[in-house]
C-alpha positions as CSV (number, residue, x, y, z in Angstrom):
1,X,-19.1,26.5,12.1
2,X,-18.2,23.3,14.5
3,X,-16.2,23.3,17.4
4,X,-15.0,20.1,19.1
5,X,-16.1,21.7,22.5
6,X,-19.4,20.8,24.5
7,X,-21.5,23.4,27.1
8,X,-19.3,23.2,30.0
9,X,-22.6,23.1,32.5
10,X,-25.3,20.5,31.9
11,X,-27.9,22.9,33.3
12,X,-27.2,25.5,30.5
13,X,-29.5,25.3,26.8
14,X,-28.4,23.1,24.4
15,X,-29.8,25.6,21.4
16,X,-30.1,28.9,21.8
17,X,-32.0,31.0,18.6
18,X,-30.4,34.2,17.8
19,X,-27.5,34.0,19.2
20,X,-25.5,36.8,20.4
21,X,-21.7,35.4,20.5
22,X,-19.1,36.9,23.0
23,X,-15.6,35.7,22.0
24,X,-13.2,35.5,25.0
25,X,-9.4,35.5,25.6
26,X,-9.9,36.1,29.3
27,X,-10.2,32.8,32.0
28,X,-13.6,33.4,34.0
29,X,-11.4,33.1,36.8
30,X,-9.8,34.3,40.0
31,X,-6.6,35.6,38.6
32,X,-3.7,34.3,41.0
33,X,-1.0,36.7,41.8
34,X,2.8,37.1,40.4
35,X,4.1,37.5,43.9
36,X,4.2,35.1,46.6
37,X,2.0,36.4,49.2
38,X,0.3,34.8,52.9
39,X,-3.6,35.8,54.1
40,X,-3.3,35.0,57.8
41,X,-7.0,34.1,58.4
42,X,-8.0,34.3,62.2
43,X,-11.4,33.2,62.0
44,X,-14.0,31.1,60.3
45,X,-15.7,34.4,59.7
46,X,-12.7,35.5,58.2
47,X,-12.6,32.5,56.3
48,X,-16.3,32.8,55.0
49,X,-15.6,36.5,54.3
50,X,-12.5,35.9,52.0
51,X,-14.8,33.1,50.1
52,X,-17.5,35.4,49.7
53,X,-15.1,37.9,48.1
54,X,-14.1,35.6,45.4
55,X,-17.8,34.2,44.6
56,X,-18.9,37.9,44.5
57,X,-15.7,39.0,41.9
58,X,-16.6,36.0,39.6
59,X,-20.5,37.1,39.5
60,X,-19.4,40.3,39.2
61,X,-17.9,39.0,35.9
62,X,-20.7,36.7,34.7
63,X,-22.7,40.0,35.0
64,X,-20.4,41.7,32.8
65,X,-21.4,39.4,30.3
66,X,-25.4,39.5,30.5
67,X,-24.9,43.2,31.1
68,X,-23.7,43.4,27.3
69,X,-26.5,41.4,26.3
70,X,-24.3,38.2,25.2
71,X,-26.3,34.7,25.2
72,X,-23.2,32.7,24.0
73,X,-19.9,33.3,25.6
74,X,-16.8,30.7,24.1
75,X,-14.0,31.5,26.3
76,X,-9.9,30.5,24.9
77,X,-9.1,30.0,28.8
78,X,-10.8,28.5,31.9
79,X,-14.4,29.0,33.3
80,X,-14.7,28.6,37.4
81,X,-17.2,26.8,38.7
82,X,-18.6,29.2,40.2
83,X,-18.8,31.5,37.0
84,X,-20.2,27.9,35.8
85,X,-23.2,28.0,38.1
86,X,-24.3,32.0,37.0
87,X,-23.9,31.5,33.2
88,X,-25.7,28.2,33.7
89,X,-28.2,29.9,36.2
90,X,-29.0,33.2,33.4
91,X,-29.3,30.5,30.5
92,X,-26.0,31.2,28.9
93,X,-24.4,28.9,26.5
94,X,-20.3,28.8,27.6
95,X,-17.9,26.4,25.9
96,X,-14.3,26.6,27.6
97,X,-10.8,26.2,26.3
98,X,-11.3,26.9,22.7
99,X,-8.6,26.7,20.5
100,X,-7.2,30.0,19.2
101,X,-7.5,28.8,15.6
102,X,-11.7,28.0,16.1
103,X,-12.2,31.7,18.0
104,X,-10.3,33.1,14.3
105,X,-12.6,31.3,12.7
106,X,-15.8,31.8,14.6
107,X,-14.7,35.6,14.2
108,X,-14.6,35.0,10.8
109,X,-18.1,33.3,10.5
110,X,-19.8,35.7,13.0
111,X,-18.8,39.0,13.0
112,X,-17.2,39.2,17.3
113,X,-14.3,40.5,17.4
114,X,-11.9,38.4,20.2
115,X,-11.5,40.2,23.5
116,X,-9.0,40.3,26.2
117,X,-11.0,41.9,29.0
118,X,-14.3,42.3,30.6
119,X,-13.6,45.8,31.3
120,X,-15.2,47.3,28.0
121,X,-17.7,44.9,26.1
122,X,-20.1,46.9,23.9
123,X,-23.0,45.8,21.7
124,X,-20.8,46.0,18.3
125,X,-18.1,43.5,20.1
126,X,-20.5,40.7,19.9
127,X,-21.6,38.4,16.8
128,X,-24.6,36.9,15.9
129,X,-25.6,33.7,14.5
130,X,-29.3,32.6,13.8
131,X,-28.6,29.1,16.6
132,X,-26.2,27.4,18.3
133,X,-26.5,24.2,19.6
134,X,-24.7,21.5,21.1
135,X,-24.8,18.4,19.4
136,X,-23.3,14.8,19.1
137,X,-21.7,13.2,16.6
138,X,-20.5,9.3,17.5
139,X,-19.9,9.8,21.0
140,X,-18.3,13.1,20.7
141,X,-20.4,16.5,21.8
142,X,-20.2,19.5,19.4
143,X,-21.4,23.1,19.2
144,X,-22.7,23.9,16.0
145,X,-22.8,27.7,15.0
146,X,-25.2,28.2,12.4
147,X,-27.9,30.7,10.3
148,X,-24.4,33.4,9.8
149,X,-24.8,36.5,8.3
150,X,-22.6,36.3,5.2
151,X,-19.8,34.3,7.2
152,X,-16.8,34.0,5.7
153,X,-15.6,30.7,7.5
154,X,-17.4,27.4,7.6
155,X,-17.0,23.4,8.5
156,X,-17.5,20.5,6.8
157,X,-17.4,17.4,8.8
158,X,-15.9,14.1,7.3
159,X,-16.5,10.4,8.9
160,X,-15.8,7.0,7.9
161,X,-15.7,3.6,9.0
162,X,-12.0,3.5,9.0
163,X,-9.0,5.8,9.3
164,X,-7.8,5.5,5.9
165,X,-11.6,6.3,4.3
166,X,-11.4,9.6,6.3
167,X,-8.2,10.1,4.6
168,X,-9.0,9.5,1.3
169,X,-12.5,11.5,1.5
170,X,-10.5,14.7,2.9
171,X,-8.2,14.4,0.2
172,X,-10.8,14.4,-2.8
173,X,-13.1,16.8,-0.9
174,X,-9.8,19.2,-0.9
175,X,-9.3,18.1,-4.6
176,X,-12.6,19.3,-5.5
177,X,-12.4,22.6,-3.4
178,X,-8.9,23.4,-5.2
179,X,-10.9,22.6,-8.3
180,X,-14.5,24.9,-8.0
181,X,-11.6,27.5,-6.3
182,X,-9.3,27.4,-9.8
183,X,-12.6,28.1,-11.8
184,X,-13.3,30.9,-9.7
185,X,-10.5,32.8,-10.0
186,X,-9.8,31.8,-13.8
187,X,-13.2,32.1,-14.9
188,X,-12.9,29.8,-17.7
189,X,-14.1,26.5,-18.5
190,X,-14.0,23.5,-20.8
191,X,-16.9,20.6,-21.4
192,X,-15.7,17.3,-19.5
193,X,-16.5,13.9,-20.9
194,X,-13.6,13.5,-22.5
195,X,-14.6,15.9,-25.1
196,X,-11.7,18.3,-25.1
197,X,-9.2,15.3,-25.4
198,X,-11.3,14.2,-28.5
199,X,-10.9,17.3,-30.0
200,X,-7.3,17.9,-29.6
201,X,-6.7,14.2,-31.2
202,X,-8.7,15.0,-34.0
203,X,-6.8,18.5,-34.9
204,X,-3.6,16.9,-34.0
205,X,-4.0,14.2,-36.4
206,X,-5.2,16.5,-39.3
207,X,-2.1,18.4,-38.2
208,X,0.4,15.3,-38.8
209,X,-0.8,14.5,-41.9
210,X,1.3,17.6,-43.0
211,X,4.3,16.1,-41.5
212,X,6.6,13.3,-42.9
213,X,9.0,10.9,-41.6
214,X,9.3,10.7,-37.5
215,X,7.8,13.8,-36.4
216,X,4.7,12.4,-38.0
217,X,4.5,9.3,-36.2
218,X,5.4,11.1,-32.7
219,X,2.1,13.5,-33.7
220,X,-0.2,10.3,-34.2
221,X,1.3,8.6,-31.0
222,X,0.3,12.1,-29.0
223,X,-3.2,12.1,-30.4
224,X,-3.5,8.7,-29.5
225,X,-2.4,9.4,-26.1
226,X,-5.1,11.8,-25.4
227,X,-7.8,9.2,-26.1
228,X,-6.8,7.5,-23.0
229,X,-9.0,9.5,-21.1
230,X,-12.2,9.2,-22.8
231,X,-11.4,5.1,-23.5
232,X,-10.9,5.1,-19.0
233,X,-14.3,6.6,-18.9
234,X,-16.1,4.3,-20.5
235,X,-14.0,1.3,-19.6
236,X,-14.8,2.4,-15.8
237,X,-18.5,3.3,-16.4
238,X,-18.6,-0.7,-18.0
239,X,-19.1,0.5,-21.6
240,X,-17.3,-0.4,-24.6
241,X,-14.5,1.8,-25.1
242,X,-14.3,1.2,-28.8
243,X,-17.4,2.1,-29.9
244,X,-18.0,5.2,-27.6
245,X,-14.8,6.3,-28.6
246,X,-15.7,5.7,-32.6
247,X,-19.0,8.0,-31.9
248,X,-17.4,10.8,-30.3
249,X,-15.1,10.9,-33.2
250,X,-18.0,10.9,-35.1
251,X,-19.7,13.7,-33.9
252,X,-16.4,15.8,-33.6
253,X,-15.8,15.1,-36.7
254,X,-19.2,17.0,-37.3
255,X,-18.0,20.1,-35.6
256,X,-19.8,19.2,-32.3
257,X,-16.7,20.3,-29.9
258,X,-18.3,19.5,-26.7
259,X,-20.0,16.4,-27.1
260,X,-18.4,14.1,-24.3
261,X,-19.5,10.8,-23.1
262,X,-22.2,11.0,-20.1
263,X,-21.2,8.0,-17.9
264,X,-24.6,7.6,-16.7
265,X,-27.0,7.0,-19.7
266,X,-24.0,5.4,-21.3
267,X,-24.4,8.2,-24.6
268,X,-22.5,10.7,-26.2
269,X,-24.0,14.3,-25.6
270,X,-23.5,17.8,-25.2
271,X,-21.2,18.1,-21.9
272,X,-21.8,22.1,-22.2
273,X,-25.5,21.8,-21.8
274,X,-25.1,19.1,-18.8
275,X,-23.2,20.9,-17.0
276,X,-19.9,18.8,-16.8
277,X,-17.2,21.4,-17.1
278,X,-13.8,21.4,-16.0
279,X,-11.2,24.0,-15.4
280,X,-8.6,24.9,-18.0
281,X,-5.7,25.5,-15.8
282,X,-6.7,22.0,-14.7
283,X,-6.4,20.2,-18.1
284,X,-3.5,22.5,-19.3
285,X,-2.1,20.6,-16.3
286,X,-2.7,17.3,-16.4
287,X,-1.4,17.2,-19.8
288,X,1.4,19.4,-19.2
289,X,2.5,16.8,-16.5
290,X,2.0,13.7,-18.7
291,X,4.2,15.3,-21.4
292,X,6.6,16.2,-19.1
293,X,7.0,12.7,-18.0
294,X,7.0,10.7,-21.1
295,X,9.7,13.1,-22.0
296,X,12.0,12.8,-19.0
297,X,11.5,9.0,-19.6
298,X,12.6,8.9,-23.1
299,X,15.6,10.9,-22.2
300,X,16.7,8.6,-19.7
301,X,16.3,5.7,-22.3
302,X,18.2,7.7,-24.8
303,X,21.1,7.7,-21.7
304,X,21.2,4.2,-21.0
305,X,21.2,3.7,-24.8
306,X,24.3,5.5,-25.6
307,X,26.6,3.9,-22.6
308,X,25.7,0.5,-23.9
309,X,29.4,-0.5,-25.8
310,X,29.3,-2.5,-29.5
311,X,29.4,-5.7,-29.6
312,X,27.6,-6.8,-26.3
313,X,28.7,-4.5,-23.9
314,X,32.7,-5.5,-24.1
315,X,35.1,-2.7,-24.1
316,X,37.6,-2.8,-27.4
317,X,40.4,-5.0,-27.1
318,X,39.2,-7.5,-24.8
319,X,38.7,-7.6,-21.1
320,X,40.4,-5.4,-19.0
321,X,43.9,-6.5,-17.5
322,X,43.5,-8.8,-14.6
323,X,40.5,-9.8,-15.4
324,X,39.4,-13.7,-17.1
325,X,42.4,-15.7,-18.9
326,X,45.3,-16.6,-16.7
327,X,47.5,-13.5,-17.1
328,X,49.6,-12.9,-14.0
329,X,49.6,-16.9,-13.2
330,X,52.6,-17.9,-14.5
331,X,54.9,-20.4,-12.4
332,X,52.0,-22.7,-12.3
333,X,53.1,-26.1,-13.6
């Protein structure tokens, strides 16, 4: 786990190994009352007195915390100074101000479970990660929580030059998570390369030479459709498209389903047994969504087709009333 948030006192450890993480939704504070109230203070001793009071009640709660054995304290609200000073002074790592979506998630990744008061901390409350540490990134200071036990939230940290590259990596990076998350929970799998699209033009072309007339030809146009994908891939990795496309045939035609074109040495070869694999629901997609378009698009051509008049668009009998000639102009020498 990352959080945007740095040690809050430079005398406290930047790592700490074997962390043991109390999770706070409590300000290390003197809490301020809900009623108005005066202290008529007399005396400088008075005055020394009533300061002592709140020093003592904030290292009463810093003890609190090293009494329940916590080495790592991230805390949702404020941290006095003071309270500062005594974590800093027993080599305890505090962060402040947390957000409440990063203490759910560093629940999550360690095991703590989020408190609201001092009064009862015990051993089980706490979590534990192998080292946190405080790090920078740019010019930004970060704790990193690291070495979890089985944690069940993590972060992955994107950076680029400009705005728009951050963009665009975030949004392939969440591409691929959807992706490795779809084969998860389908648990099933196709060869990539091109290889599935291959195979479905070859079948579908064997299939329209049972077909006559227009259906035929719509067949061998959808077949040819599918080859797009394998012609992109070698048109992009800078091979010719026409003869890798002519040797995957080739070797489909031979009953080798999965052989797909490997970008990288630029051959044709068993996609299974390199490992490039692709989720169905993915490719049941894709095409799914280009089939759905070309149809819409042909409908809307078949619209536009039929509101077109004979005869270049000019209603029968002429132009409407009023309109062209010089009907309604008479008088006019």
């Amino acid at each position: 786990m990352v959080i945007d948030k740095e040690r809050v006192h430079t005398n406290m450890p930047k790592k700490v190994h074997g962390a043991k993480i109390l999770l706070l939704n409590e300000a290390l504070e003197i809490k301020k009352t809900e009623v108005d109230a005066e202290i008529s203070i007399k005396s400088p001793d008075q005055l020394q007195s009533f300061l002592d009071q709140e020093e003592q009640m904030l290292h009463d709660m810093v003890n609190k915390v090293m009494d329940c054995g916590a080495n790592v304290v991230f805390v949702q609200k404020g941290i006095d100074d003071i309270a500062q000073h005594y974590l800093a002074k027993a080599g305890i790592y505090a962060a402040r101000r947390v957000k409440k979506s990063d203490m759910e998630k560093l629940a999550r990744a360690t095991g703590a479970k989020i408190l609201t008061s001092l009064k009862e901390i015990n051993d089980s409350d706490l979590g534990k990660a192998g080292l946190v540490e405080e790090k920078k990134i740019g010019d930004e200071a970060m704790t990193y929580v690291t070495e979890c036990h089985n944690p069940k939230a993590v972060s992955i940290i994107l950076r680029g030059g400009t705005e728009h590259v951050v963009d665009e990596a975030e949004r392939a990076l969440h591409d691929a998570l959807r992706v490795v998350g779809v084969a998860i929970e389908d648990e099933t799998l196709v060869a990539g390369g091109g290889s599935p699209e291959v195979e479905l033009a070859l079948r579908l072309r064997e299939y329209s030479a049972t077909l006559t007339g227009r259906e035929q030809l719509a067949v061998s146009k959808f077949a040819e459709s599918l080859e797009i994908i394998p012609r992109t891939l070698a048109e992009n990795a800078g091979l010719d498209p026409i003869n890798m496309l002519v040797e995957m045939r080739s070797q489909h035609e031979k009953g080798k389903k999965t052989a797909g074109l490997n970008v990288f040495s630029g051959k044709v070869v068993d996609m299974l047994k390199e490992g490039v694999v692709e989720p169905l629901r993915v490719k049941i997609q894709a095409i799914d969504s280009a089939t759905e378009a070309a149809t819409m698009i042909l409908r809307i051509d078949d619209v536009l087709s039929s509101k077109s008049a004979p005869g270049g668009g000019m209603p029968p009998g002429g132009m409407p009333p009023g309109m062209g000639g010089m009907g309604g102009m008479e008088g006019m020498d």
